[in-house]
ROVEX-825212 format. One line per field, with one value per residue (C-alpha): x, y, z; residue number from 1; residue in three letters. Coordinates in steps of 0.5 Angstrom, whole numbers, plus 500, padded with zeros to 3 digits. Example, Ala and Ser with C-alpha at 12.3 -4.5 7.8 and 13.67 -1.06 7.14 Angstrom:
BEGIN
px = 525 / 527
py = 491 / 498
pz = 516 / 514
num = 1 / 2
residu = ALA / SER
# end
This chain:
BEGIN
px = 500 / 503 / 504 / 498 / 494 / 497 / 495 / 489 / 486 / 488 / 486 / 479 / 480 / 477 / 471 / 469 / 469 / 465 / 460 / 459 / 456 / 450 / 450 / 453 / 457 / 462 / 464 / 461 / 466 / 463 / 455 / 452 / 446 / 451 / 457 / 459 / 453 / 449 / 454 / 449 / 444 / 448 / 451 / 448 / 456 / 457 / 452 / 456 / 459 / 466 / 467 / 473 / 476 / 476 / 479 / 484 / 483 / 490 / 488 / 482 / 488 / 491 / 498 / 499 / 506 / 504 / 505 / 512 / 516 / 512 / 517 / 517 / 519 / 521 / 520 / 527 / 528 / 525 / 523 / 523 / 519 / 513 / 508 / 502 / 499 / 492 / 486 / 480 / 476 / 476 / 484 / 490 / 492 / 498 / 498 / 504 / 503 / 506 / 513 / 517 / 517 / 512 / 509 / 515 / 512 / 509 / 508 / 508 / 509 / 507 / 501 / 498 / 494 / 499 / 502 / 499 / 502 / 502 / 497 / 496 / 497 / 493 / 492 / 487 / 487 / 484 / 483 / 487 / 482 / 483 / 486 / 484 / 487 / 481 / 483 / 485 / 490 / 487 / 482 / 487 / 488 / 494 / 494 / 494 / 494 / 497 / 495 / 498 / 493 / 494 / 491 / 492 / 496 / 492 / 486 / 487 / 482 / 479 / 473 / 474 / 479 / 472 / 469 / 474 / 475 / 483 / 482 / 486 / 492 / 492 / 498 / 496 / 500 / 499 / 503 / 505 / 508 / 515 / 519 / 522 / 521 / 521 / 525 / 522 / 516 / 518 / 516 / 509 / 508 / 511 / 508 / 500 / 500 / 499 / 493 / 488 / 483 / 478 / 481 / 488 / 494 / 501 / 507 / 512 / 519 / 522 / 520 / 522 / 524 / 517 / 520 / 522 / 515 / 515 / 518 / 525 / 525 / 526 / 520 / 516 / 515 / 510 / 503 / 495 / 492 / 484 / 479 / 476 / 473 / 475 / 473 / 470 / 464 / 463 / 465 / 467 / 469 / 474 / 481 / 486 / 488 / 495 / 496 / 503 / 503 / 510 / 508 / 511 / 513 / 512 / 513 / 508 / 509 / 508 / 501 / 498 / 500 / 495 / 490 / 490 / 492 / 488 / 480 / 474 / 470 / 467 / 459 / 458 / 462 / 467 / 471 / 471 / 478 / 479 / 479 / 477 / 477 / 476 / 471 / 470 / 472 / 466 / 464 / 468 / 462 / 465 / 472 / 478 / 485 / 491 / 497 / 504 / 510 / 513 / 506 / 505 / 498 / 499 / 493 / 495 / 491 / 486 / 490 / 488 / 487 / 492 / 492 / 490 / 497 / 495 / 494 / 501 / 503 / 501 / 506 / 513 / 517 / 521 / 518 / 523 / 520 / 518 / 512 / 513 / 510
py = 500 / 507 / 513 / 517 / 512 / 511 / 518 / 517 / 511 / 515 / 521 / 518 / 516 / 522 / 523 / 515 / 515 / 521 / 520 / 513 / 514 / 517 / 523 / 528 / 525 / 528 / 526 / 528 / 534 / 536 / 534 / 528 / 529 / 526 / 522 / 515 / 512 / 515 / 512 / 506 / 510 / 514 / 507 / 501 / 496 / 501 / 497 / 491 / 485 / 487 / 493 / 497 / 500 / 495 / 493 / 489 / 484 / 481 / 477 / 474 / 473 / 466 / 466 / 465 / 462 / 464 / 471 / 472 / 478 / 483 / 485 / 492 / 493 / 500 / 503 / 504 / 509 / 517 / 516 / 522 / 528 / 530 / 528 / 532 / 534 / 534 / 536 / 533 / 535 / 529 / 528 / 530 / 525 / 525 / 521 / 517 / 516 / 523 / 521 / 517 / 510 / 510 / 504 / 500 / 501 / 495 / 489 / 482 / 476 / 476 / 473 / 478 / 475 / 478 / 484 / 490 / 497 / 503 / 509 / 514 / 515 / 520 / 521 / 520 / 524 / 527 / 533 / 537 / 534 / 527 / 522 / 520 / 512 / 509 / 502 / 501 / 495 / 492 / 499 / 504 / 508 / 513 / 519 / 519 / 513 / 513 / 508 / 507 / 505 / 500 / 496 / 489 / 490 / 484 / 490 / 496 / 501 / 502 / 500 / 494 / 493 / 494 / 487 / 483 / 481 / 482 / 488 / 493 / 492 / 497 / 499 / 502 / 505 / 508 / 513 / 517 / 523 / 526 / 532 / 532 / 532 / 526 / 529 / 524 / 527 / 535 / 535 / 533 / 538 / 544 / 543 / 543 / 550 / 550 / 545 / 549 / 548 / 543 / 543 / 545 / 542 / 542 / 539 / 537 / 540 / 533 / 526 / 520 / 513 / 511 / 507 / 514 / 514 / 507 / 504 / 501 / 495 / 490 / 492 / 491 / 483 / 485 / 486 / 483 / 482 / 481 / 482 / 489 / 495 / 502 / 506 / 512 / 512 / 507 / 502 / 497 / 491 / 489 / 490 / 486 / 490 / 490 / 494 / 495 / 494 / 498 / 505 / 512 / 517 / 525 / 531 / 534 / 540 / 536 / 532 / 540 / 542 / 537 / 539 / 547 / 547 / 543 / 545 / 542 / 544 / 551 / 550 / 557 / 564 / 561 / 555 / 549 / 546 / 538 / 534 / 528 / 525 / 518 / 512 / 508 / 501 / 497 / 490 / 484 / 479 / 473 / 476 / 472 / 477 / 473 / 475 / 475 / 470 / 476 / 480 / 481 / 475 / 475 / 478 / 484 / 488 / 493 / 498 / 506 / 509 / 514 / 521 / 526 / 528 / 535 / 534 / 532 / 540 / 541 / 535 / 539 / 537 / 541 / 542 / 542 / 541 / 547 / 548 / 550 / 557
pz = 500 / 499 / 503 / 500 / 502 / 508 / 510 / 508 / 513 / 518 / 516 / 516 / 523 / 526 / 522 / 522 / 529 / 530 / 525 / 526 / 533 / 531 / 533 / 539 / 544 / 549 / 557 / 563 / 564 / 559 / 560 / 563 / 558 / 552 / 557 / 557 / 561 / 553 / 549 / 548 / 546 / 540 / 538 / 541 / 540 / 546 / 550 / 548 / 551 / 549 / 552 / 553 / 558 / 563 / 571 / 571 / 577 / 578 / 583 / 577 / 571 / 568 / 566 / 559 / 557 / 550 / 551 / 550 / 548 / 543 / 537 / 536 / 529 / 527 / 535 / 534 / 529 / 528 / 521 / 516 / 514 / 520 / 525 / 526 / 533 / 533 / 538 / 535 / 541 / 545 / 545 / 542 / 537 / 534 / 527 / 526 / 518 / 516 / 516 / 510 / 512 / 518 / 514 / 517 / 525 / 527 / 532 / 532 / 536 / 543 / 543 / 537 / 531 / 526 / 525 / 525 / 523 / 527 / 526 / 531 / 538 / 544 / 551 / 556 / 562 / 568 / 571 / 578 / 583 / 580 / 576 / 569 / 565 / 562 / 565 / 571 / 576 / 582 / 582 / 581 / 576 / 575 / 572 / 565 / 559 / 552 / 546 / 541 / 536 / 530 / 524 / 522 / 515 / 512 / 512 / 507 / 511 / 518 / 515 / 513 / 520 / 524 / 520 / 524 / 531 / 530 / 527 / 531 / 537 / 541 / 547 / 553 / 557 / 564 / 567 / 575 / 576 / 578 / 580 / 574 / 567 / 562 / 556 / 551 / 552 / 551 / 544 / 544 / 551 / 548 / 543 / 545 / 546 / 539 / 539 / 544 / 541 / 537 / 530 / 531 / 529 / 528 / 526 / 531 / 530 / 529 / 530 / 534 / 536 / 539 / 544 / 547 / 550 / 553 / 560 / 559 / 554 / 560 / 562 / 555 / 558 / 563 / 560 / 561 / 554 / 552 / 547 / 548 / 544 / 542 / 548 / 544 / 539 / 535 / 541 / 536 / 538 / 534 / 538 / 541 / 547 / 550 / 558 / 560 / 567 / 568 / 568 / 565 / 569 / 567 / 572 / 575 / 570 / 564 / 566 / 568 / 561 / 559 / 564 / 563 / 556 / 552 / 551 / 549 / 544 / 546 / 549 / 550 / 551 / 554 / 553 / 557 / 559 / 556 / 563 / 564 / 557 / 560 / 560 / 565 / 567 / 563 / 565 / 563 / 561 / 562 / 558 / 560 / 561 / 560 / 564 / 560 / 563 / 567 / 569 / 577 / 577 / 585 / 587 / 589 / 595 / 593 / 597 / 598 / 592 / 590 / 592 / 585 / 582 / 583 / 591 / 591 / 589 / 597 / 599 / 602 / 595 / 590 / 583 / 580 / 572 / 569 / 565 / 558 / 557
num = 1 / 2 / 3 / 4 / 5 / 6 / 7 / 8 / 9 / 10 / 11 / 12 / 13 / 14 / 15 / 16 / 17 / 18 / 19 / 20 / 21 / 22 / 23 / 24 / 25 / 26 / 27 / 28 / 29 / 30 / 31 / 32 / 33 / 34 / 35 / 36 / 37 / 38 / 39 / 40 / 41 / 42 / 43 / 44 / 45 / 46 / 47 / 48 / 49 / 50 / 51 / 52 / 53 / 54 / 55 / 56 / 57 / 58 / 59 / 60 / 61 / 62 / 63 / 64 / 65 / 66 / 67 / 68 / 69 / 70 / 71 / 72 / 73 / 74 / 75 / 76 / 77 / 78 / 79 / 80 / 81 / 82 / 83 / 84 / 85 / 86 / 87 / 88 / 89 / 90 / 91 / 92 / 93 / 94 / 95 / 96 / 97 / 98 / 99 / 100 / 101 / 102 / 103 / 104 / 105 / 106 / 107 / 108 / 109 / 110 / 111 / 112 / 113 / 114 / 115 / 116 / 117 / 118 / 119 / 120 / 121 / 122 / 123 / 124 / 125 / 126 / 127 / 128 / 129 / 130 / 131 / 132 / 133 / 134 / 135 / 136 / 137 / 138 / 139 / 140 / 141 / 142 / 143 / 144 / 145 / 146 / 147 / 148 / 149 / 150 / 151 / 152 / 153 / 154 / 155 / 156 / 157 / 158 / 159 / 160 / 161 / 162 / 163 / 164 / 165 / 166 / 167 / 168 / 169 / 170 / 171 / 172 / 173 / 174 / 175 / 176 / 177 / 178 / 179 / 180 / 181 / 182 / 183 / 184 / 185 / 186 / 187 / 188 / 189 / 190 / 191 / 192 / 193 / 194 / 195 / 196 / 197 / 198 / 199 / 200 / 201 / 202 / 203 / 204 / 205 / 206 / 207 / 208 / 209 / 210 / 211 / 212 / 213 / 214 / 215 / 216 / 217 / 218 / 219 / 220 / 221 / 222 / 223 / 224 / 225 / 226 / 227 / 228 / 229 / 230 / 231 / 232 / 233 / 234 / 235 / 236 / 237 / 238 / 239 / 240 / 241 / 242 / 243 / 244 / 245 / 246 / 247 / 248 / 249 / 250 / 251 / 252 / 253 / 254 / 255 / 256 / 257 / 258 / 259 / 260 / 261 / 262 / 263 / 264 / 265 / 266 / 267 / 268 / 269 / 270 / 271 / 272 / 273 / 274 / 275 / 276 / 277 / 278 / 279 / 280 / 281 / 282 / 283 / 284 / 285 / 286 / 287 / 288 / 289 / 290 / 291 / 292 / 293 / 294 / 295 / 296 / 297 / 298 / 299 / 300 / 301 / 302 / 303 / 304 / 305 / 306 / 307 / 308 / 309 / 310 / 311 / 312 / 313 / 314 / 315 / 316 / 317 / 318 / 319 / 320 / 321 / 322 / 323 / 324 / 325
residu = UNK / UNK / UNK / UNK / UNK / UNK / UNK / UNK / UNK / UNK / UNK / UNK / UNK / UNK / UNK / UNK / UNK / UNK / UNK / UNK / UNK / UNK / UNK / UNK / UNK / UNK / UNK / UNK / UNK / UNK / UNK / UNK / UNK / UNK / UNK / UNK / UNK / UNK / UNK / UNK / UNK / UNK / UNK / UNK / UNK / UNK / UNK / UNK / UNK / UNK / UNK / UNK / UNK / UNK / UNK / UNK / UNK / UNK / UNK / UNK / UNK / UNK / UNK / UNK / UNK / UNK / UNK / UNK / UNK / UNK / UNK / UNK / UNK / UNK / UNK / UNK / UNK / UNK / UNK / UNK / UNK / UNK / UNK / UNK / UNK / UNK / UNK / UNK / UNK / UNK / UNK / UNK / UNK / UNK / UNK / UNK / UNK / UNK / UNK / UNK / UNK / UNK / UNK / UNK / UNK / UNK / UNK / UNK / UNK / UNK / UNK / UNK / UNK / UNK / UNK / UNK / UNK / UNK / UNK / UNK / UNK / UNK / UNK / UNK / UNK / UNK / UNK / UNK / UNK / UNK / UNK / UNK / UNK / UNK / UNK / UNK / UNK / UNK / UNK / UNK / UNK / UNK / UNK / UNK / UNK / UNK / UNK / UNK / UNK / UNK / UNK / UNK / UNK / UNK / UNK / UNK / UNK / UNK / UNK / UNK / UNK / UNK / UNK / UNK / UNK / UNK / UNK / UNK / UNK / UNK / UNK / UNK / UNK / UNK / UNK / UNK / UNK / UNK / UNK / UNK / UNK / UNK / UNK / UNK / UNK / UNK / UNK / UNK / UNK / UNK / UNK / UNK / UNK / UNK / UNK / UNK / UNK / UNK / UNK / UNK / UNK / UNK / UNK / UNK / UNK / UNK / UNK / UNK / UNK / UNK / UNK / UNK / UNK / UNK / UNK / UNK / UNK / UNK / UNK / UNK / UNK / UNK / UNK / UNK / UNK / UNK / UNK / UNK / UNK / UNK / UNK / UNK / UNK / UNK / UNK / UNK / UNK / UNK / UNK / UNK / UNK / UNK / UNK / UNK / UNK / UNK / UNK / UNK / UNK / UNK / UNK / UNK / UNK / UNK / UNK / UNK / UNK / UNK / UNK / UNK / UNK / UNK / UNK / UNK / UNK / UNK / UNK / UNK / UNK / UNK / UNK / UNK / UNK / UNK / UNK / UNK / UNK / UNK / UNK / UNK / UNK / UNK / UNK / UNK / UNK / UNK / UNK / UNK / UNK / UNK / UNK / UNK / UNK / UNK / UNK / UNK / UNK / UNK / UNK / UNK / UNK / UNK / UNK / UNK / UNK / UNK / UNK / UNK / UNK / UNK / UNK / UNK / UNK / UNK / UNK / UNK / UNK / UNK / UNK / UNK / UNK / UNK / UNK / UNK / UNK
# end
């Protein structure tokens, strides 16, 4: 497949997302009229019994054997040409087919049924009273998620992947918060002053190996994997997902410029701060989650939950991240 039409099933992805729901659908930061728990009403696959995200309940997991190492092809390298940052006013996306050679960044192996080609990344948040993951471990949930999204390379188009149960693979990452900035993710922070609002976009000054984003490669081994959905509109079931169990650490600075930068679409004379762009945990119907060979499936407690990153301003620690202007 060339790079025109590359760029073109990603940049469709958005828009089928957005009209195959039906209608208007928001989170409840924004209105609970048009939130998660009204998704099923716009498009009835989000009332199904595949549902992403999920509670990922250790204590319940089976060790598979067969889920080794995921080789991660093309990580490695910052491919040329550009990436482009979005606010498509749910998220900020970051679509990975703009550069030469990005067709070669893809998975396989690991369990996954087949190879799958990567296509966009986004973020899911929180707000200064709370934290923001979709999924979350033992009940927890952390701060912020990352996916990355891709598309099984047997399919030429998301449409004709959301025929298929293996469709999609999506990687999930949680992240916590520190004092210090993480340098890898200084690019895509500064550069969400320029995406503010719905429709913004902007090349990034440079791309990257995606493997910067992710925990150290060691820990790339300890992984929960099941068979879930999108977790926006239309909710289709047909992705093969993958939670990392080690988390990315960011400062404090760098989770607030996502909090205070970025804005929903305007609902009003003033716009409305994009917090809170997560779904809720959905139930499992029966689904098995398997725990990867090195993966904690010990039945760890459900211990406290974990104070809001915001609220950790007030602890007696330096700031020593500065936030981006």
């Amino acid at each position: 497949m060339g790079a025109p039409r590359l760029a073109l099933t990603f940049l469709t992805l958005p828009l089928v997302v957005r009209a195959a729901a039906g209608g208007q659908w928001c989170y409840d930061s924004q209105d609970p009229k048009c939130g998660p728990s009204h998704w099923k009403e716009l498009k009835a696959t989000c009332g199904g019994s595949q549902q992403s995200p999920i509670d990922i309940e250790r204590r319940r997991l089976r060790r598979d054997g067969r889920l080794g190492d995921i080789l991660f092809e093309g990580y490695d390298q910052a491919p040329p040409g550009k990436w482009r940052l979005t606010n498509d006013g749910h998220t900020v996306l970051l679509g990975l087919q703009g550069a030469a050679a990005a067709e070669h960044i893809s998975i396989r192996g690991g369990g996954l049924p087949g190879t799958y080609r990567a296509l966009q990344l986004h973020f899911h948040w929180g707000s200064p009273a709370g934290n923001g993951s979709e999924h979350t471990l033992d009940g927890r949930q952390f701060p912020m998620e990352l996916h990355i999204v891709h598309i099984n390379v047997n399919y030429r188009t998301l449409a004709e992947a959301k025929g298929h149960p293996n469709g999609l693979a999506v990687l999930g990452f949680f992240f916590t918060v520190s004092d210090t900035d993480n340098s890898n993710y200084n690019t895509i922070v500064a550069a969400l002053r320029n995406v503010s609002h719905q429709g913004d976009s902007v090349d990034l000054a440079s791309t990257f190996p995606l493997s910067n984003l992710l925990p150290h490669a060691g820990q790339l081994s300890k992984y929960y994997r099941y068979q879930g959905s999108l977790t926006t509109p239309d909710c289709s079931e047909v992705v093969v997902w993958t939670v990392f169990e080690e988390p990315v650490a960011v400062s404090r600075a760098q989770l607030g410029a996502f909090v205070s930068t970025v804005h929903f679409p305007a609902a009003g004379s003033a716009p409305l701060k994009m917090t809170n762009n997560f779904r809720p945990p959905q139930p499992l119907h029966g689904r098995r989650v398997r725990a990867s060979r090195l993966a904690s499936a010990s039945g760890a407690a459900r211990g406290a939950r974990p104070l809001p990153w915001a609220l950790l301003l007030l602890l007696p620690l330096p700031l020593l991240g500065a936030r981006p202007s």
